[in-house]
C-alpha positions in Angstrom: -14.3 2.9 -25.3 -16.3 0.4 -27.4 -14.8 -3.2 -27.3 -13.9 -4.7 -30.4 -17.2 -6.8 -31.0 -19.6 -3.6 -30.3 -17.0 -1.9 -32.9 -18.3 -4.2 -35.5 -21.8 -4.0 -34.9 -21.7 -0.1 -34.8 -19.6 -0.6 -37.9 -22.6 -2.6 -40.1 -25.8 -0.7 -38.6 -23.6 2.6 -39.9 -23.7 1.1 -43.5 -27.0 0.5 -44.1 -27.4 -0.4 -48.0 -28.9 1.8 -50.7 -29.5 0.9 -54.2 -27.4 3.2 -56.7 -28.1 4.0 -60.5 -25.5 3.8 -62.5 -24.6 4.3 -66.5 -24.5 0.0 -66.6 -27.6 -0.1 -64.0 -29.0 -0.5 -60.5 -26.5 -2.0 -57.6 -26.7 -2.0 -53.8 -24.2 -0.5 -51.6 -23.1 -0.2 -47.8 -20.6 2.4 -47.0 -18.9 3.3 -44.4 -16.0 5.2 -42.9 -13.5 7.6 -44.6 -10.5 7.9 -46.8 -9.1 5.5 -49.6 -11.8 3.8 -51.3 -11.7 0.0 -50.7 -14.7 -2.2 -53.1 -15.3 -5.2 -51.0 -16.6 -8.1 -53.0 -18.4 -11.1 -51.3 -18.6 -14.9 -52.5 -20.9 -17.3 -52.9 -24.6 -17.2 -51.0 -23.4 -13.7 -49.9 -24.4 -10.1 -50.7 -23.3 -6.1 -49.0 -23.6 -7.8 -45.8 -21.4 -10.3 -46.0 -19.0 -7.8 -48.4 -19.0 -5.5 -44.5 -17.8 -8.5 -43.0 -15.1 -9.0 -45.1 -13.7 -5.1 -45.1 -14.6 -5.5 -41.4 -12.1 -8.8 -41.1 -9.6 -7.5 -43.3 -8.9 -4.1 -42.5 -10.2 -3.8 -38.7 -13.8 -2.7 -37.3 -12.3 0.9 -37.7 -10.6 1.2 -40.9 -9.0 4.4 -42.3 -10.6 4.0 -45.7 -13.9 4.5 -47.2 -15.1 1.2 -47.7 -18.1 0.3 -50.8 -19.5 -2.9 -49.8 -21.6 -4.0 -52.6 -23.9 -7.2 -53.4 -22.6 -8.5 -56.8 -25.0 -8.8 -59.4 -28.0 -11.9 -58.4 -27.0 -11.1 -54.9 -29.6 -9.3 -52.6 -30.6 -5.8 -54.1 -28.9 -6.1 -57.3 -30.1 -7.5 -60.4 -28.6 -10.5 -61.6 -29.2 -8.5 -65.2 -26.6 -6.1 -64.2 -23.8 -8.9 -64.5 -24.3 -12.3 -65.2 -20.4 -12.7 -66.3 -16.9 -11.3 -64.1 -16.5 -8.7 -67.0 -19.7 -7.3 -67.3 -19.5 -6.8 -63.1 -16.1 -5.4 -63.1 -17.6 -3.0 -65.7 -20.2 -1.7 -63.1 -17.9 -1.4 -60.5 -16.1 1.2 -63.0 -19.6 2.5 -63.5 -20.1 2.6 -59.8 -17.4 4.5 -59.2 -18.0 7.6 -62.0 -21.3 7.9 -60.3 -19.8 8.4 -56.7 -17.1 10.5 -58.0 -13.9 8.2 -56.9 -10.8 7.8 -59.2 -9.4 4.6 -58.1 -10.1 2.2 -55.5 -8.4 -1.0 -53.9 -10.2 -4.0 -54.5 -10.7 -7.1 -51.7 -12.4 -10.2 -52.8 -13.0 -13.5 -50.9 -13.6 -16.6 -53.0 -16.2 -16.0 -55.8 -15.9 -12.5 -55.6 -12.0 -13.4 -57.5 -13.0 -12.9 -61.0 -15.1 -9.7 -61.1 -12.0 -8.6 -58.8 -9.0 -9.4 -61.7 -11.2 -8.5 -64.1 -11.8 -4.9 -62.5 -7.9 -4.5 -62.3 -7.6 -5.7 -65.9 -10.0 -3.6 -67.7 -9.2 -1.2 -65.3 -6.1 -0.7 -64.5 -6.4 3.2 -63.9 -9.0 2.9 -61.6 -7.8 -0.3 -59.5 -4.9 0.8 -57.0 -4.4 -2.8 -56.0 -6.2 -6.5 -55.5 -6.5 -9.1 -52.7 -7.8 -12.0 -53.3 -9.1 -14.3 -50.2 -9.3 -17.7 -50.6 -10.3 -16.5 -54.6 -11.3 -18.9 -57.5 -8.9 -17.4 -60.2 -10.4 -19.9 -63.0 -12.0 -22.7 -63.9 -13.8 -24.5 -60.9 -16.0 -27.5 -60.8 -18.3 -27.5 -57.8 -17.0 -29.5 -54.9 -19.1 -32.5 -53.9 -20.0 -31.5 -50.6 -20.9 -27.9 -52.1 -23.2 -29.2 -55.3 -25.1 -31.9 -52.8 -26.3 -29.0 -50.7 -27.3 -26.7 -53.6 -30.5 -28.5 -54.3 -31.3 -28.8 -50.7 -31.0 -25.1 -50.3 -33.6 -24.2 -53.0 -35.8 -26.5 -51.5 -35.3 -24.7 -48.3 -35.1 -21.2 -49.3 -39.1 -21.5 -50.5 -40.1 -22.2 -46.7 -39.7 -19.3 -44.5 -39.9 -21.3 -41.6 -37.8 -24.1 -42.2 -34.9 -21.3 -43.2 -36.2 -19.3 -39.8 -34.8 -23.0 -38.0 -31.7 -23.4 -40.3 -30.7 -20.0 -39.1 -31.6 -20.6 -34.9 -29.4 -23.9 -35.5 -26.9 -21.8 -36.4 -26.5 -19.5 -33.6 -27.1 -22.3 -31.3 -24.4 -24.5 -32.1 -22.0 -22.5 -34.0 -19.0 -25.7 -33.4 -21.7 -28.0 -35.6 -21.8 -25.1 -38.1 -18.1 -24.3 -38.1 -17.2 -28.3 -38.6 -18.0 -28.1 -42.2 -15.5 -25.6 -42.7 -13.1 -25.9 -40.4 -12.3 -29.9 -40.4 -9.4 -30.1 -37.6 -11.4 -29.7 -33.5 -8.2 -28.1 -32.7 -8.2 -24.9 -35.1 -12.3 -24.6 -35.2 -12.3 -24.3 -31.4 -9.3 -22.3 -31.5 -11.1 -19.9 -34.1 -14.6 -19.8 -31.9 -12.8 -19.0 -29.0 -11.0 -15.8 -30.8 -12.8 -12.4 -29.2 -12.7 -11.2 -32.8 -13.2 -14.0 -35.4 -15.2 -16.4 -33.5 -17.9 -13.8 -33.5 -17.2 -12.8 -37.2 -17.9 -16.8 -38.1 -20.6 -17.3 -36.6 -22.4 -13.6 -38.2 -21.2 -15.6 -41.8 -22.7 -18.8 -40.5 -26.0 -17.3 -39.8 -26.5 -14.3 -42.4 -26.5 -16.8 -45.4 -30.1 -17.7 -43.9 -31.2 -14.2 -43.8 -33.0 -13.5 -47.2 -31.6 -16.7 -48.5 -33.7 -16.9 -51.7 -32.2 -13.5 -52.8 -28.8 -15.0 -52.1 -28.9 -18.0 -54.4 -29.6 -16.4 -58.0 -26.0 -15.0 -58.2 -25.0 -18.4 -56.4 -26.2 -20.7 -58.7 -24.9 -18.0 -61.9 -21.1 -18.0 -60.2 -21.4 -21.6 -60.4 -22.0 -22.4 -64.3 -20.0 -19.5 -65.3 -16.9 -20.8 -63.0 -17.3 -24.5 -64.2 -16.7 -23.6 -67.8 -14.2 -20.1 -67.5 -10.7 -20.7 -68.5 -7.7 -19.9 -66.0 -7.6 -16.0 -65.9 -4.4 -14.5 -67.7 -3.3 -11.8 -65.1 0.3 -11.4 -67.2 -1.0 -7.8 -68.0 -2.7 -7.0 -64.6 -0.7 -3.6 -63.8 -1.5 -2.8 -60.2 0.0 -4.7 -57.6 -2.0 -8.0 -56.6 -1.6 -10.6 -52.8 -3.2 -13.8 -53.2 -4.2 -15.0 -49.5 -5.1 -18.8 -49.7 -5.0 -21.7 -47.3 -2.7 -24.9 -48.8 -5.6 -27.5 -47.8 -8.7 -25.5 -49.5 -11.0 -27.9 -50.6 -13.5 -25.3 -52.3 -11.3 -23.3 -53.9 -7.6 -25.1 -55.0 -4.3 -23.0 -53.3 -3.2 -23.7 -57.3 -6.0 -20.5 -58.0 -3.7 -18.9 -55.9 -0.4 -20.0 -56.7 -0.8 -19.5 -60.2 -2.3 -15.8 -60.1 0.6 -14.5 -57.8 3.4 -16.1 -59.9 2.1 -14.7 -63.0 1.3 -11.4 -62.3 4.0 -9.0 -62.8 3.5 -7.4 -59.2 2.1 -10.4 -57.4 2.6 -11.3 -53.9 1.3 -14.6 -52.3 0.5 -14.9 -48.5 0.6 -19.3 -48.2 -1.6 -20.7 -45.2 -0.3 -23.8 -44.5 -3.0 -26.5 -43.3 -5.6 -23.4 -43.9 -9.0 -24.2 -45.4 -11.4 -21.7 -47.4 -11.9 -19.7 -44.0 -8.6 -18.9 -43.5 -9.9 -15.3 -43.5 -11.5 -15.9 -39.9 -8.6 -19.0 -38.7 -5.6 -17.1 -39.2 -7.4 -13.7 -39.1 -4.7 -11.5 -37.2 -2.2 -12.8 -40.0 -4.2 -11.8 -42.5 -5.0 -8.3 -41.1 -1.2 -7.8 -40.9 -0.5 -8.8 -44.4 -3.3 -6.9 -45.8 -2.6 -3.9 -44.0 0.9 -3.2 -45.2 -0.2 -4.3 -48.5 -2.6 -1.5 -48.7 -0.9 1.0 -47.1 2.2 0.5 -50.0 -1.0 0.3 -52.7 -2.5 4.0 -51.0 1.0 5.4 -51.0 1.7 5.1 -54.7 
């Protein structure tokens, strides 16, 4: 029997990306596995690898669902044309879905991947069966200071192969150095390394975003603007049933994104980390995957 790391990695080399035409345009896609459809939407500097990971972290390395990981539009394979706002990308999810023949499909976002994700259940509400949202911006959102320093300095390194070829060794090599940026207390961050699971899950994030890193940052730098300036997201209409996962001491994403989507929603549900950051997905993983599964399981039996 395959432990659970070599689960995952025969998990991502099964979903090996295509690009798909669709009535609103060109998208890439990973998919794997069987059953329910799951859309898994990625954040910032990410793309259908990182979208894996997530599905991967969420639902197990062998999920009973057919999962479409996809790179949101300026991400990787697809065209930031295909999308440049939340609406227009939850429009080509719908797309996406008429082309592979699927009725309705949860949606799982982590953090920038939160609007297209609302939005898909809003204008969509026949086609959504349910949303989680990850450590999701739900509305407006100014760039954190330690996030808008390092976005010049990664277009500056994304145009030299081999200074993004070191980035990415440095990486892997020290995955605690890596990790401190995200995961402030030694305690937690050595607790989450050491974790057979999501040690090994953080340090595949840590690294991929230097893998085709210039194909990463269009969609990036797009979230960005469009975030800064979009009002709070008025989910009092959102019909399918919606959990809001969100550390309390986020600095990237405020636990108000959170708070306020899963109060106002009429079938919201909020899963509170307490001391959790923006990875809470990987620090209090096994909490998550028990929240999330019973939340889909109730979505897939309705």
């Amino acid at each position: 029997m395959l432990n659970p790391l070599n689960r995952g990695r025969a998990f991502a080399r099964a979903a090996l990306p295509v690009l798909v035409p669709t009535a609103r345009g060109i998208i890439e896609l990973a998919e794997s596995g069987d059953g329910p459809a799951v859309l898994a939407l990625h954040g910032g500097m990410g793309g259908y690898d990182q979208s894996l990971l997530l599905a991967r972290a969420t639902l197990g390395d062998d999920p009973r669902h057919r999962v479409l990981a996809l790179s949101r539009p300026g991400y990787l394979g697809t065209p930031q044309a295909r999308g440049a706002t939340p609406e227009q990308q939850a429009d080509l999810y719908a797309a996406l879905l008429d082309t592979l023949g699927i009725d309705r499909a949860i949606v799982i976002a982590v953090s920038a991947g939160g609007p297209s994700a609302l939005h898909f259940g809003l204008r969509h509400p026949s086609r959504c069966a349910g949303v989680v949202l990850v450590s999701c911006c739900t509305g407006t959102l100014e760039v954190p200071p330690q996030v808008r320093s390092r976005l010049p300095m990664m277009k500056w390194i994304a145009r030299v192969p081999g200074l993004v070829a070191l980035m990415r060794w440095g990486a892997a090599r020290d995955p605690d150095k890596a990790a401190s940026r995200s995961i402030r207390d030694p305690e937690l961050r050595a607790r989450t390394l050491a974790h057979p699971i999501a040690g090994a899950m953080l340090a595949e994030l840590q690294t991929g975003v230097f893998t085709r890193m210039a194909q990463r940052l269009p969609g990036t730098l797009t979230d960005t603007a469009t975030f800064a300036a979009m009002p709070p997201i008025d989910v009092s209409a959102l019909a399918p049933p919606l959990l809001a996962i969100h550390g309390t001491a986020d600095a990237v994403v405020p636990f108000a994104h959170a708070e306020r989507v899963a109060r106002a929603a009429p079938h919201g549900e909020l899963l509170a980390i307490e001391g959790g950051e923006h990875v809470s997905l990987f620090t209090h993983l096994d909490e998550v995957r028990a929240r999330v599964g019973d939340f889909v399981s109730k979505c897939c039996s309705t």
